[in-house]
C-alpha positions in Angstrom: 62.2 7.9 -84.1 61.5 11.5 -84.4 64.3 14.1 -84.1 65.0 16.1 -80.9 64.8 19.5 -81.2 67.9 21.1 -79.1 67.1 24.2 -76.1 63.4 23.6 -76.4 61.8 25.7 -73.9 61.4 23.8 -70.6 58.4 22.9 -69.3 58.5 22.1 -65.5 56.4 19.3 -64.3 55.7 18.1 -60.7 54.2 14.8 -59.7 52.2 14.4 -56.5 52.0 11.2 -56.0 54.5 8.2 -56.6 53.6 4.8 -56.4 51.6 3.0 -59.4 49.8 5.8 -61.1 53.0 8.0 -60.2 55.7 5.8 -61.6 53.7 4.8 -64.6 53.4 9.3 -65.2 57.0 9.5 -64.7 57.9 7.2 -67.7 55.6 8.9 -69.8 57.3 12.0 -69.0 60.6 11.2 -69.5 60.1 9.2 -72.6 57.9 11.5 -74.3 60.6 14.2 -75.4 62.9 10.8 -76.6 60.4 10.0 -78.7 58.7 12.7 -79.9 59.4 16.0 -81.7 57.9 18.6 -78.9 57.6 22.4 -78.5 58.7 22.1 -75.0 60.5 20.2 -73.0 59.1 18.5 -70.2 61.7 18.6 -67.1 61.0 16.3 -63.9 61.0 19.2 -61.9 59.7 17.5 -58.3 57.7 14.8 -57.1 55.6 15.1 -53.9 54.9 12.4 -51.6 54.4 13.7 -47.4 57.3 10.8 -46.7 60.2 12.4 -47.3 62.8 9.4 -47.6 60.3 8.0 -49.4 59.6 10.5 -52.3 63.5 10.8 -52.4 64.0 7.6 -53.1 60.9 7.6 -55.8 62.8 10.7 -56.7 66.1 8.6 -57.4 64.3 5.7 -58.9 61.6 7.6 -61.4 63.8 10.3 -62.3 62.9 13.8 -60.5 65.2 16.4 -59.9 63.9 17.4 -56.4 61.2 16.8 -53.8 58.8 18.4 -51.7 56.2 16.6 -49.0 53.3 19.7 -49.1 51.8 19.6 -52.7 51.0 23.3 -51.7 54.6 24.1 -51.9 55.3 22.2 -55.0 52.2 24.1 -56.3 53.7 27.0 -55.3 57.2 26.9 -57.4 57.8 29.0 -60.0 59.7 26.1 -62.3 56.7 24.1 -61.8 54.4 24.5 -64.9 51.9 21.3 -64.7 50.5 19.6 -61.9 50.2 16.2 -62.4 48.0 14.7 -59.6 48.2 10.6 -58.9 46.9 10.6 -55.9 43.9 9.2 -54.7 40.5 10.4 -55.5 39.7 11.9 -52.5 42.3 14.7 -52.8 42.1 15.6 -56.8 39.6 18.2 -56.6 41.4 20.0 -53.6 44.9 19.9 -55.6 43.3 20.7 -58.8 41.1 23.8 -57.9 44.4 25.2 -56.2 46.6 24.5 -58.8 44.4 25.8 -61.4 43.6 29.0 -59.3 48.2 29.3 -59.2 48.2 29.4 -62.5 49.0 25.9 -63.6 48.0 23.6 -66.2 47.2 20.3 -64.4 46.9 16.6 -65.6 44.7 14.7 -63.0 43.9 10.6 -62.9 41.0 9.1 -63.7 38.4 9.2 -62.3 38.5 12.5 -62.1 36.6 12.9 -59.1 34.6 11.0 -55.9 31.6 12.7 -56.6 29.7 14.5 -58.7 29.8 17.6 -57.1 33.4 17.9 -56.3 33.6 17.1 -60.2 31.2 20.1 -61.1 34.0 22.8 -58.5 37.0 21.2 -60.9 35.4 22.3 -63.9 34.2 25.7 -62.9 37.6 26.4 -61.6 39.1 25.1 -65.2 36.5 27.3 -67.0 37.6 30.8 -64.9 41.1 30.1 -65.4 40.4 29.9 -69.4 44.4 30.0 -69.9 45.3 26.9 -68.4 45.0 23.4 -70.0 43.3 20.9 -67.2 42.9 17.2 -68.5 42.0 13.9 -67.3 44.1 10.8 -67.8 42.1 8.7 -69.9 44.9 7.2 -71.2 43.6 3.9 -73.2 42.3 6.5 -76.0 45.8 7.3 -76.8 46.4 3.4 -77.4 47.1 3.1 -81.0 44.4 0.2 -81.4 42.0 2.3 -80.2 42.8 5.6 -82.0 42.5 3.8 -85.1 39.1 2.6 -84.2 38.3 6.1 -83.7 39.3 7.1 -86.8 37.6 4.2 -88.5 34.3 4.8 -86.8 34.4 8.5 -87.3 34.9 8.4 -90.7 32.0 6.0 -91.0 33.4 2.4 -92.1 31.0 1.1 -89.4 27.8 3.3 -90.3 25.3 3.8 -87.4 26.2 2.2 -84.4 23.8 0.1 -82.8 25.8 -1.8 -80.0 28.2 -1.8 -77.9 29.5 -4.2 -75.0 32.3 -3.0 -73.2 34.0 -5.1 -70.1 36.9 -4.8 -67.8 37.8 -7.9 -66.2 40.6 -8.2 -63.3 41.0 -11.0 -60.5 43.6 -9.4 -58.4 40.8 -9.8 -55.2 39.9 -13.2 -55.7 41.5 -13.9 -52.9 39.5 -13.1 -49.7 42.5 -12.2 -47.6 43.7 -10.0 -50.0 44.0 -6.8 -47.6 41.7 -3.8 -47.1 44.2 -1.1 -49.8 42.3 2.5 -50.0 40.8 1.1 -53.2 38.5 -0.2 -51.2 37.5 1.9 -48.9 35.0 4.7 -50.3 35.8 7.7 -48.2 39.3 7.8 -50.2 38.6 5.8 -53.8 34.3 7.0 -53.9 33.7 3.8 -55.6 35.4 0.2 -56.8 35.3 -1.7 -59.6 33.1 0.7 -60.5 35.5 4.1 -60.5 38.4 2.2 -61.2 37.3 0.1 -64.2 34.7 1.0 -64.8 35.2 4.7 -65.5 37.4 3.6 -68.4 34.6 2.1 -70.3 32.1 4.9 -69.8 34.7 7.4 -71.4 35.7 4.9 -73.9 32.0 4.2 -75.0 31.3 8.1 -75.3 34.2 9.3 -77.0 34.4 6.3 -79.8 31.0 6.4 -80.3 30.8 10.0 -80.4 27.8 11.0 -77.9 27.0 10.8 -74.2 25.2 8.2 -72.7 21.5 9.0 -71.9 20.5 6.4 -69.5 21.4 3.3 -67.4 19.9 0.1 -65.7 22.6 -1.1 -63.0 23.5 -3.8 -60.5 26.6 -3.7 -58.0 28.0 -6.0 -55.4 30.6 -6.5 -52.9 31.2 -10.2 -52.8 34.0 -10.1 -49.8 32.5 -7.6 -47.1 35.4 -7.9 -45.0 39.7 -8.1 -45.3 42.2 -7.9 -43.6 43.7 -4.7 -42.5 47.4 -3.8 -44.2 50.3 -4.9 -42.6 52.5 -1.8 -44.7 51.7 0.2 -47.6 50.3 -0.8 -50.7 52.7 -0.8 -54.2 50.4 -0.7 -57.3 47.7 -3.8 -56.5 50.4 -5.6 -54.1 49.5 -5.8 -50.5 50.6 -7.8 -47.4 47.8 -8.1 -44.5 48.8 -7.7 -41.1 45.7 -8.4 -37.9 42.6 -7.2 -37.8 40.0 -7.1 -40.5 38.3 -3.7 -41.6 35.0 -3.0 -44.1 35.4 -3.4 -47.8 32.8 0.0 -48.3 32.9 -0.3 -52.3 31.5 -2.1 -54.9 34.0 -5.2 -56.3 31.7 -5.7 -59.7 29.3 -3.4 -61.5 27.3 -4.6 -64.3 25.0 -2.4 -66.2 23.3 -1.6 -69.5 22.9 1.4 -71.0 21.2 3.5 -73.9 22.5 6.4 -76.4 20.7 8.7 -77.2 20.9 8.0 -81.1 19.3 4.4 -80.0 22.0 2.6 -79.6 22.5 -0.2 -77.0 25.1 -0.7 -74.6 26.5 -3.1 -71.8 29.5 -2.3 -69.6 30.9 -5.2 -67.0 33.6 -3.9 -64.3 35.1 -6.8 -61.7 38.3 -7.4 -60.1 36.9 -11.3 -59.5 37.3 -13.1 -62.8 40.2 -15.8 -62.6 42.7 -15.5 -65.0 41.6 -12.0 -66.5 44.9 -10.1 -65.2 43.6 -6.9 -67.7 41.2 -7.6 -70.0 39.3 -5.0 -71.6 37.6 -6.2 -73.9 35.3 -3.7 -76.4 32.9 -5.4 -79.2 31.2 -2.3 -81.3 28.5 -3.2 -83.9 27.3 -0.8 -87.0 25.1 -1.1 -89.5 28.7 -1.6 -92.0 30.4 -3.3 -90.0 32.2 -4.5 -86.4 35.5 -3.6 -84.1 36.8 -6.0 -81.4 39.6 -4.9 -79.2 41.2 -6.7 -75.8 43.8 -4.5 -73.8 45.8 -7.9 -73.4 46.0 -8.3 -77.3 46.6 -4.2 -77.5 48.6 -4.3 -80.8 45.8 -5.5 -82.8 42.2 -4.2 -84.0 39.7 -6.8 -85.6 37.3 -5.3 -88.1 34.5 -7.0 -89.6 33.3 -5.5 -93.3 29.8 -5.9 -93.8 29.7 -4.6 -97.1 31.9 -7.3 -98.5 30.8 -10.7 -100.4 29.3 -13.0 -97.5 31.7 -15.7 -99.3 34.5 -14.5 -98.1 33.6 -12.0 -95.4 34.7 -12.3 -92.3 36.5 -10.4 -89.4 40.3 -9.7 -90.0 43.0 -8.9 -87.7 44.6 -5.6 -87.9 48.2 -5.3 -86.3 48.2 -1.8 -85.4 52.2 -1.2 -85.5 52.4 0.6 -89.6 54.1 3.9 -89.3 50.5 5.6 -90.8 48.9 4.7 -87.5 48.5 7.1 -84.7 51.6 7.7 -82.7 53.2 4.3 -84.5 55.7 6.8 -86.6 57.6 7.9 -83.5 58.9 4.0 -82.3 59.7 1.1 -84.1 59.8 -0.9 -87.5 56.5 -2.6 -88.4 55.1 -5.8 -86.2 57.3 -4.6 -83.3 54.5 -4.0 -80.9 54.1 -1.1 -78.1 53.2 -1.6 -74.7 51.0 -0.6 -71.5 53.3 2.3 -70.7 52.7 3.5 -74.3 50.0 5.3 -73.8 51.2 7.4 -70.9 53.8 8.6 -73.3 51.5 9.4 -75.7 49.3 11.3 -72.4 52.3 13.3 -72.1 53.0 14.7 -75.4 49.2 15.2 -76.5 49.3 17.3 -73.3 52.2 19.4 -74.1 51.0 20.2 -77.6 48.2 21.3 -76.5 50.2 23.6 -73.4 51.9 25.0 -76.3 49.4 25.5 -79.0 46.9 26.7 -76.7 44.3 24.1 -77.5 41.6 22.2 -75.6 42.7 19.3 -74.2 41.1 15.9 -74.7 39.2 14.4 -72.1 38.8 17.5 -70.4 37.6 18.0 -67.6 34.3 18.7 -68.9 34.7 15.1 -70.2 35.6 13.6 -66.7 32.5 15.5 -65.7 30.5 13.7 -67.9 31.8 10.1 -67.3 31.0 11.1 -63.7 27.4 11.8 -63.7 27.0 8.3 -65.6 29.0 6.6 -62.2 26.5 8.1 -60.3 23.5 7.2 -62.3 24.5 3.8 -62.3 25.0 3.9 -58.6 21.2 5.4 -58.2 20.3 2.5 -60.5 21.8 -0.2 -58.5 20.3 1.1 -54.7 16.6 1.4 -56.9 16.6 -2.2 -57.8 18.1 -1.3 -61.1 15.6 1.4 -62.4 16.4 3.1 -65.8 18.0 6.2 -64.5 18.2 9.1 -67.1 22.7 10.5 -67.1 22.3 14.5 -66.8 24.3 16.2 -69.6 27.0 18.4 -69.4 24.6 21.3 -71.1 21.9 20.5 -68.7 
């Protein structure tokens, strides 16, 4: 592992927001300083959750030093340095305007908005408040696997892309009593599979292909209508149903294709109703050189098809992406001993801080959350026209 550096400058973080998202922030935040050589120190400064005994004990559990139950307090501490919003979408632009506005660098979940619109206010407020670093947690690009395909496709070892298929396949609401969570409910998650899964592949598409989309033909559905209401809170994508049944008001699969505007094609498939796919992301990309495959459930390996080699003995070859010259492989462990989920939440965390410290831009930025928003809403538009081509406004436009 990398060395620590001793009486780094701290940097004080607070967490709204503890429960899936939260928890999985927290080790990221802790770990990152363990692992990596950082100009500052991050310090777990508080979490906020409007329980109190509850965001104590998340508090004693994840690792925070204190707790506050008004995010406008937390916001307003002066050991607080970063805002690091998991809560759901409904309240990130709210938090994140504020927080920029106070003079705080802020790290908010995907997506990084409901709409549009409240997505276009975060981004103004990030751009008049040029000091301050304001990201969105994309996290899978910081997966090794997918760095290096990056790399790979950036430096040209696939040529000009022509397709790319890109699906995220879940089955956690297979089960029609699986209760009505605020996933499922617009007014607080704006959309389903959609948002959730779907927002994933849209940035993934973009940034490892290197352009924004340009258009998109889309179908959604909701195959269970109605659920049960909760019987208690929800814990990541655990739920118990108690009486009563509500309205499921977002979409449980999106499926649509798309078009760059170099030419190249694209599909994207986001459900939570595919048996036996607990996380599978799977991404096939197809150049004129050559081919990447990638599944999240495999995330230690890359498969890359040469084109230009001898058809006797071409064919695709598994990379196992754990070699000290891979990205962020030097600060763990020896060769072949694979990284995990949580991985790339530590990686989040100290991309973040480097670029706190060395005033950079961040990446995604918020500009970049912007952008994988408009292309949710075009392929909602799609989907209520009968799955019209529906051009994806740029960020310039």
């Amino acid at each position: 592992m990398e060395s620590t550096v001793a009486h780094r400058p701290r940097l004080g973080i607070g967490l709204i927001g503890y429960a899936f998202m939260g928890a999985v922030h927290s080790q990221g935040w802790r770990t990152a300083g363990r692992a990596f050589d950082l100009p500052l120190q991050p310090h777990l400064a508080a979490v906020c959750g409007r329980n109190q005994q509850a965001a104590q004990a998340a508090a004693d559990k994840l690792g925070w030093s204190s707790v506050e139950t008004d995010w406008r307090q937390l916001i307003a501490r002066d050991d607080i340095d970063v805002i690091d919003i998991c809560t759901p979408g409904e309240s990130h632009a709210e938090i994140a305007i504020a927080a920029l506005d106070a003079g705080k660098h802020v790290l908010c979940e995907k997506p990084l908005a409901n709409t549009v619109e409240e997505a276009e206010a975060m981004v103004a407020a990030a751009e008049r408040n040029p000091g301050r670093i304001a990201m969105v947690g994309f996290n899978y690009r910081r997966t090794p696997a997918l760095s290096l395909a990056h790399s790979m496709i950036k430096d040209g070892r696939l040529g000009k892309i022509r397709h790319v298929r890109f699906a995220y396949l879940q089955d956690w609401l297979v089960d029609p009593d699986f209760p009505l969570t605020w996933r499922l409910k617009r007014e607080s998650a704006g959309s389903g599979a959609l948002g959730d899964l779907g927002s994933h592949l849209v940035d993934l598409a973009q940034h490892l292909v290197g352009e924004p989309l340009a258009g998109v033909s889309a179908h959604m559905t909701t195959f269970v209508p109605e659920r049960p209401l909760l019987a208690t809170a929800s814990a990541g994508l655990s739920a118990s149903a108690g009486a009563g049944r509500g309205q499921v008001t977002v979409d449980d699969a999106a499926l649509f294709t798309a078009r760059f505007p170099s030419g190249a094609l694209a599909s994207f498939e986001a459900t939570r109703f595919a048996p036996g796919r607990k996380n599978a992301m799977q991404i096939e990309i197809n150049g004129e050189r050559g081919s990447l495959l990638f599944d999240l459930e495999r995330l230690n390996e890359l498969h890359y098809f040469d084109g230009t080699e001898p058809g006797a003995h071409a064919g695709f070859r598994r990379i196992l992406v754990t070699e000290p010259d891979h990205p962020y492989v030097a600060a763990w462990w020896p060769p072949g001993h694979g990284l995990g989920y949580e991985h790339a939440f530590v990686h989040q965390a100290r991309d973040l801080v480097h670029a706190i410290a060395d005033g950079t831009h961040p990446s995604p930025s918020f500009a970049d959350g912007l952008q994988v928003q408009r292309v949710l809403a075009a392929v909602e538009e799609s989907a209520s026209k009968d799955s019209v081509y529906t051009a994806v406004p740029t960020f310039e436009d």
